[in-house]
C-alpha positions as CSV (number, residue, x, y, z in Angstrom):
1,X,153.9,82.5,149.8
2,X,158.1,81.9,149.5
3,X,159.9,83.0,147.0
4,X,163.5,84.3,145.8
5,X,164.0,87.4,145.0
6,X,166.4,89.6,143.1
7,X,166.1,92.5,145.4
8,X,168.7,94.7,144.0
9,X,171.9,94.3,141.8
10,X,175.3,92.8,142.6
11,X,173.3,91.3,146.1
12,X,172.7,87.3,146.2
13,X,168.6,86.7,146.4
14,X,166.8,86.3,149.7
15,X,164.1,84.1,150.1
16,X,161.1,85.4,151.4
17,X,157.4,86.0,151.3
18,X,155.9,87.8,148.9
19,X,152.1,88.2,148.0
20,X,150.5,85.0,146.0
21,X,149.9,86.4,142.8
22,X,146.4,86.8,141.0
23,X,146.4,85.7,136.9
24,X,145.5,88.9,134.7
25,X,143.3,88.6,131.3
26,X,145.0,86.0,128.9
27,X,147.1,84.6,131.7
28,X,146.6,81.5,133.9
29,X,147.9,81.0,137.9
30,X,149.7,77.8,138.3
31,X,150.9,75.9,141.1
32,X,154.7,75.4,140.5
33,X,156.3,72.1,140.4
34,X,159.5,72.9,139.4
35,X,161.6,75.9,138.9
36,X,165.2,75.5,137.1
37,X,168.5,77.2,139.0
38,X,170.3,78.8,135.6
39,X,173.3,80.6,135.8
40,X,171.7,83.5,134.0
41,X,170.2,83.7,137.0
42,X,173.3,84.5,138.5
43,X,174.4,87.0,136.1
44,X,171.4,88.8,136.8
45,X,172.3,89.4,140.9
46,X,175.8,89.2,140.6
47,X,177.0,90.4,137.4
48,X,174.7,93.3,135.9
49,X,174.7,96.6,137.1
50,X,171.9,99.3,136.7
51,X,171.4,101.1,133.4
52,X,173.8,97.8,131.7
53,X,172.2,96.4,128.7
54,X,170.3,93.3,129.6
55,X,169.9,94.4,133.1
56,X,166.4,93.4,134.8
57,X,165.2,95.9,137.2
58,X,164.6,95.0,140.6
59,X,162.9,93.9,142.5
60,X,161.4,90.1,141.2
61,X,161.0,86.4,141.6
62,X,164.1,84.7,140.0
63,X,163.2,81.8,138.0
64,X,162.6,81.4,134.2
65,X,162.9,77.4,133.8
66,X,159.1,76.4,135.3
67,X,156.5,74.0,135.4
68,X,153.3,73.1,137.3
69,X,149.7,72.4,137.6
70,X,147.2,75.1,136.0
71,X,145.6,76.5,139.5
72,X,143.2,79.2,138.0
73,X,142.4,81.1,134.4
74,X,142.4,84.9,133.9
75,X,139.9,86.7,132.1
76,X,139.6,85.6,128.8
77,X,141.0,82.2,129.0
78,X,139.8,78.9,127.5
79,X,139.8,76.6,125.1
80,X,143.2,74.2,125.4
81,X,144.0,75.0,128.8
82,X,142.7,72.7,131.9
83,X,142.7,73.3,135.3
84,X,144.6,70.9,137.1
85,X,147.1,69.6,134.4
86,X,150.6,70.0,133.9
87,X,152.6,72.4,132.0
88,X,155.6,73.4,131.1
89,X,156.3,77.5,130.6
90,X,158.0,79.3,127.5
91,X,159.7,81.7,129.2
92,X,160.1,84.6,126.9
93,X,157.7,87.2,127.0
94,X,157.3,89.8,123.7
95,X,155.2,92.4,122.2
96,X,153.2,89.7,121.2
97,X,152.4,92.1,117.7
98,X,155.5,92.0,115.3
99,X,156.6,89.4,113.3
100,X,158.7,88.0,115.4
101,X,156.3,87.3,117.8
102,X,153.5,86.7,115.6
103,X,155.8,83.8,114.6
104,X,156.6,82.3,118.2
105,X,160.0,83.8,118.3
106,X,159.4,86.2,121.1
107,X,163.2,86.0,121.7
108,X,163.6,88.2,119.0
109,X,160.4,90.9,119.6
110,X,161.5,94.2,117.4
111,X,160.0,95.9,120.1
112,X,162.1,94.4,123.4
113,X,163.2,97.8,124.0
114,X,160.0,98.7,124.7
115,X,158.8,96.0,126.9
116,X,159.6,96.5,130.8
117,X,160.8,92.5,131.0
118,X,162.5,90.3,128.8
119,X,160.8,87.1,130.4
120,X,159.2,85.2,133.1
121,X,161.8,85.1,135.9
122,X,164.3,87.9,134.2
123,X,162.4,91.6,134.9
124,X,158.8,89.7,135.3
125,X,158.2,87.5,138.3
126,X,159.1,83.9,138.0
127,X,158.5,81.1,139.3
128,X,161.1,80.1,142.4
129,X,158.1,80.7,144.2
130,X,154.8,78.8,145.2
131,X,152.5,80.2,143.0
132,X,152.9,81.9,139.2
133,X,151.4,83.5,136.6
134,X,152.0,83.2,132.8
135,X,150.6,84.1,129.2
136,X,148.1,81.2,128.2
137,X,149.3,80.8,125.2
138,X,153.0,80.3,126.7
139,X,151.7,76.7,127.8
140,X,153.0,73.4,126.4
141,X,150.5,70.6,128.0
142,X,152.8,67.8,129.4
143,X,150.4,65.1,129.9
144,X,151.7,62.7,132.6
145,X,155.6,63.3,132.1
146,X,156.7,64.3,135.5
147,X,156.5,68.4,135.2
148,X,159.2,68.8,137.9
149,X,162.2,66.8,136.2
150,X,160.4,68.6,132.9
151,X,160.9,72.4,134.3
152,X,164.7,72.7,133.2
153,X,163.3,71.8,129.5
154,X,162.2,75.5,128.8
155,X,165.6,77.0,128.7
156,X,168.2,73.9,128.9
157,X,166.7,71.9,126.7
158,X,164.9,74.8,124.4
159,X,168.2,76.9,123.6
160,X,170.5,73.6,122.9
161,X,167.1,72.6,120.7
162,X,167.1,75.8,118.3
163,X,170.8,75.8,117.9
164,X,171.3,72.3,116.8
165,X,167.8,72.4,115.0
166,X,169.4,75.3,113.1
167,X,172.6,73.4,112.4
168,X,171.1,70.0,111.2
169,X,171.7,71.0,107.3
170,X,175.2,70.7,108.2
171,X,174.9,67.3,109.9
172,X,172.6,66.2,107.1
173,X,173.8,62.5,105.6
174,X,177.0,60.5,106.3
175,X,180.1,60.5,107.9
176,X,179.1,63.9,110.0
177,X,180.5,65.0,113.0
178,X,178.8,67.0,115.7
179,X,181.2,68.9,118.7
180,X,179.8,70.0,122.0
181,X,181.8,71.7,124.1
182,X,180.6,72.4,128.1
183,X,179.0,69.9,129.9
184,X,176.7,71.7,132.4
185,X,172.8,71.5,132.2
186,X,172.4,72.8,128.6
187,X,175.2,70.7,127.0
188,X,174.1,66.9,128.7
189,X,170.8,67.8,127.3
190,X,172.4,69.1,123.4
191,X,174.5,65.4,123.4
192,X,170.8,63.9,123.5
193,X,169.5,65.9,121.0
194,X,172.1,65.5,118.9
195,X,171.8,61.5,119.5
196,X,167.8,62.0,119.1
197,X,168.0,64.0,116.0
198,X,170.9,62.9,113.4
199,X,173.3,60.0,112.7
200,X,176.0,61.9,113.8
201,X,179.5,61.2,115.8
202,X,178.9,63.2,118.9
203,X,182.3,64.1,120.2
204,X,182.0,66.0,123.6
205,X,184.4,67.9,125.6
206,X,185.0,69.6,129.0
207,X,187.5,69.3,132.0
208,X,185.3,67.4,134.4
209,X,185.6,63.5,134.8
210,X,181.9,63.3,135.7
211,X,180.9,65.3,133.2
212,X,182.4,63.5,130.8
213,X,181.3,60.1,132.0
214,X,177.7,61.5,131.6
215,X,178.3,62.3,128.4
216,X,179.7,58.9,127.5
217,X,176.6,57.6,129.0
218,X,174.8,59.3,126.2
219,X,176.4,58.3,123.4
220,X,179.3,60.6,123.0
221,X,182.6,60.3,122.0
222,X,184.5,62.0,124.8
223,X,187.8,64.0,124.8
224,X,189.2,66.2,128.2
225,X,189.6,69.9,127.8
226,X,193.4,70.3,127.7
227,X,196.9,71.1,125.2
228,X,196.0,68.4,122.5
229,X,191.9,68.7,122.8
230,X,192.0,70.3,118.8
231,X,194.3,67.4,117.9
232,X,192.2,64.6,119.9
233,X,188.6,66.1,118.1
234,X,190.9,66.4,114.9
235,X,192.0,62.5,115.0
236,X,188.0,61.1,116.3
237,X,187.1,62.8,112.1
238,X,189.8,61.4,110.4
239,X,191.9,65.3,110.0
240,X,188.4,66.7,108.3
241,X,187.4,68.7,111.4
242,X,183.8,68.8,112.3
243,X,180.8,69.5,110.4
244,X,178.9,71.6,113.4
245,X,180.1,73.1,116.8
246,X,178.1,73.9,119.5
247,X,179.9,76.6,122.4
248,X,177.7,76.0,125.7
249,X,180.9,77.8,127.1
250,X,181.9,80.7,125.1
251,X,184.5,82.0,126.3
252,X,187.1,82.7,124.2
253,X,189.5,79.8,124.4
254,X,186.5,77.8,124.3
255,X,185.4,79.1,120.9
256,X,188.6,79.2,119.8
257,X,189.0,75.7,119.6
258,X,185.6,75.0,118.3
259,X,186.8,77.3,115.6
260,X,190.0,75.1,115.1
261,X,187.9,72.1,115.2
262,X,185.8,73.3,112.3
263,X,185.8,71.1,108.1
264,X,185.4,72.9,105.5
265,X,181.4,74.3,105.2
266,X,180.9,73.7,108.4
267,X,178.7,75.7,111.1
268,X,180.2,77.3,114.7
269,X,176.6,78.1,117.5
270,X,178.3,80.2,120.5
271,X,175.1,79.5,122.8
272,X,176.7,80.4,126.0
273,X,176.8,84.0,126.7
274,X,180.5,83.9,128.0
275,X,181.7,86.8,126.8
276,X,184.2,85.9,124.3
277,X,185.5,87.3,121.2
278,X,186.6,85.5,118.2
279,X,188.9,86.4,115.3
280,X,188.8,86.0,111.8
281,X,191.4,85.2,109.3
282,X,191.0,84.7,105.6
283,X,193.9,82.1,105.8
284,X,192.9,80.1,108.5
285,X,188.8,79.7,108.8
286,X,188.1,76.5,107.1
287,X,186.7,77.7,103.4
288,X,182.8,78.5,103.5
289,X,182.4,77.5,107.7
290,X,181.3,80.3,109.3
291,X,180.4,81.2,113.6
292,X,177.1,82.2,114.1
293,X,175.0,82.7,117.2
294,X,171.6,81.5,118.6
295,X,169.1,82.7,121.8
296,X,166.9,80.8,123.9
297,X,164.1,79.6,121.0
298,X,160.9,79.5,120.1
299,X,157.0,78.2,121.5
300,X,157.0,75.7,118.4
301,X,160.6,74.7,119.3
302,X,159.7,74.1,122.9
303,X,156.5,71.8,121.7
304,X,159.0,69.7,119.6
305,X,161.5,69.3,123.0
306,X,158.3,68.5,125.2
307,X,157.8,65.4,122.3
308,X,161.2,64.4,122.5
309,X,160.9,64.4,126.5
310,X,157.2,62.8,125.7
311,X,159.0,59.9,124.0
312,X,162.1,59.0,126.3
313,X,164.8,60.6,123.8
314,X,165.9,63.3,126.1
315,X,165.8,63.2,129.9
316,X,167.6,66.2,132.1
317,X,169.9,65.1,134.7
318,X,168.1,66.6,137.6
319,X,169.0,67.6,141.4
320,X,166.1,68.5,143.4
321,X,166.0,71.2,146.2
322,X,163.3,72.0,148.4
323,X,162.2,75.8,148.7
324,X,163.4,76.2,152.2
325,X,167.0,75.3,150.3
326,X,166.9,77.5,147.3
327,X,169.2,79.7,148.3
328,X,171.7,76.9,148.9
329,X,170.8,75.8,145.1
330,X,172.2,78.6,144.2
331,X,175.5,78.8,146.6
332,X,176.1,75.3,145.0
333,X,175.2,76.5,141.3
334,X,178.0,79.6,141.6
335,X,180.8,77.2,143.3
336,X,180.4,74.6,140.3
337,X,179.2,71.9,142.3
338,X,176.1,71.1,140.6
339,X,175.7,68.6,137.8
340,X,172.9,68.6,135.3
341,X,170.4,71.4,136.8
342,X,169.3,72.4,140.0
343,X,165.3,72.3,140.6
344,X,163.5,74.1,143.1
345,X,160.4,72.1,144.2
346,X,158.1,73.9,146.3
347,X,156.5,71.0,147.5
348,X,159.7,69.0,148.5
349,X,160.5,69.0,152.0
């Protein structure tokens, strides 16, 4: 069958064939429908060297944002899962015995120093490919949503979904004020869950028209990235600042003026795994607000996104590529030219 694959570090993917996979006890094969492009993706073949923390030993199939149809069960499988129906795949893969994964949040497994792959798609094989395999109980039934604009759901809409889930105590009640700042796949998708989920004033932010217009489309309040973007947020609140940030960026100028942007009590997410720093100061961090940090989410979080998807509230802005032009999905995903999320589709010509 096709496939990417991360051959080897700091080298773009090659697609290629590699053997169709065969589903082991507690896991199911599925035919994939769709496969997200994410740029962790690209951190993974351009950015992380051998022996780095984080670093996913080659080689495997790229691709940790999937959906498809269940194709065959391993040993051991049954019950909820049907053959032939569509699914959409939590991505994270833990011990599956501590707490943390006892409670869904495999993200956080106390023993992922142990375990020889963080997730489908990063260390395990994924599912830019024909064929997958994946845990059973990793499954979230989709009914007859279309799985393929559905796939970028398990990682662009699940990690904007746990951070503002997190945050909603602070946009609780009226007159609250909710800041997103980057406009790529994840932060379209957190401007709708925001709109879905509270009464809030979404004000969104980022230096590309189109971006922007998307947003507006949404139901944001929009201001371009620029010398008097703390000032323009500032005015849209009335001088109070807002009540919760969200960083799809961070970078440090990035979360630096979320952090300027901030009232009084109020909560900074940095969800996007930038790289930047930020710096504390008794005398000017808003009283009682504090800048906290969220990863990927959970299986019961991704049920809830699935509902929201379900019922219209949320719907990612999708580009479709066929596998033969994967590669190029990705070519276009480093240069910036892709908005919303690229999604591989085996079956597209």
């Amino acid at each position: 069958m096709r496939a990417v694959v991360f051959e080897n570090y700091e080298q773009f993917p090659s697609l290629t064939d590699v053997p169709k996979p065969e589903p082991g006890p507690g896991e199911v094969l599925l035919r994939v429908a769709g496969a997200g492009a994410c740029h962790s993706d690209v951190s993974v073949y351009r950015h992380f060297k051998e022996g780095q923390p984080g670093a996913q030993k080659p080689p495997f199939v790229l691709g940790h944002e999937n959906s498809g149809w269940v194709e065959a069960l391993g040993e051991g499988v049954s019950g909820r899962v049907e053959v032939g129906a569509a699914y959409l795949v939590y991505g994270p893969i833990g011990c599956g015995h501590c707490r943390k994964c006892a409670r869904g949040q495999d993200t956080y497994c106390e023993n992922a120093a142990t375990m020889p792959y963080l997730a489908t798609g990063l260390g395990r094989d994924g599912g830019m490919a024909e064929y997958m395999t994946a845990p059973a109980h990793h499954l979230v039934p989709l009914g007859d949503a279309d799985p393929v604009a559905a796939a970028p759901l398990s990682d662009a809409g699940l990690t904007p979904y746990h951070a503002i889930k997190q945050a909603l105590p602070h946009l609780a009640g009226g007159g609250r004020n909710a800041l997103v700042i980057g406009l790529g796949g994840l932060g379209q998708i957190g401007v709708q869950i925001l709109r879905a989920l509270t009464g809030a004033t979404v004000i969104a932010t980022d230096v590309k028209p189109e971006a922007l217009a998307r947003a507006r489309e949404n139901g944001a309040v929009t201001v371009a990235g620029g010398a008097r973007q703390v000032e323009e947020i500032r005015e849209i609140t009335g001088g109070r600042g807002v009540d919760a940030a969200f960083d799809f960026v961070g970078v440090t100028p990035t979360i630096a003026a979320a952090a300027a942007s901030m009232a009084q009590g109020g909560r900074l997410t940095v969800v996007g795994i930038g790289g930047g720093t930020h710096e504390f100061s008794f005398f000017t961090t808003p009283y009682e607000s504090y800048v906290t940090n969220t990863y990927w989410g959970t299986v019961e979080d991704l049920w809830e996104v699935v509902d929201l998807y379900r019922a219209g509230q949320i719907s990612p802005d999708v580009e479709r590529f066929g596998m033969e032009d994967a590669l190029e999905a990705y070519r276009r995903l480093e240069a910036g030219e892709v908005s919303g999320r690229a999604v591989v589709v085996p079956g597209q010509k």
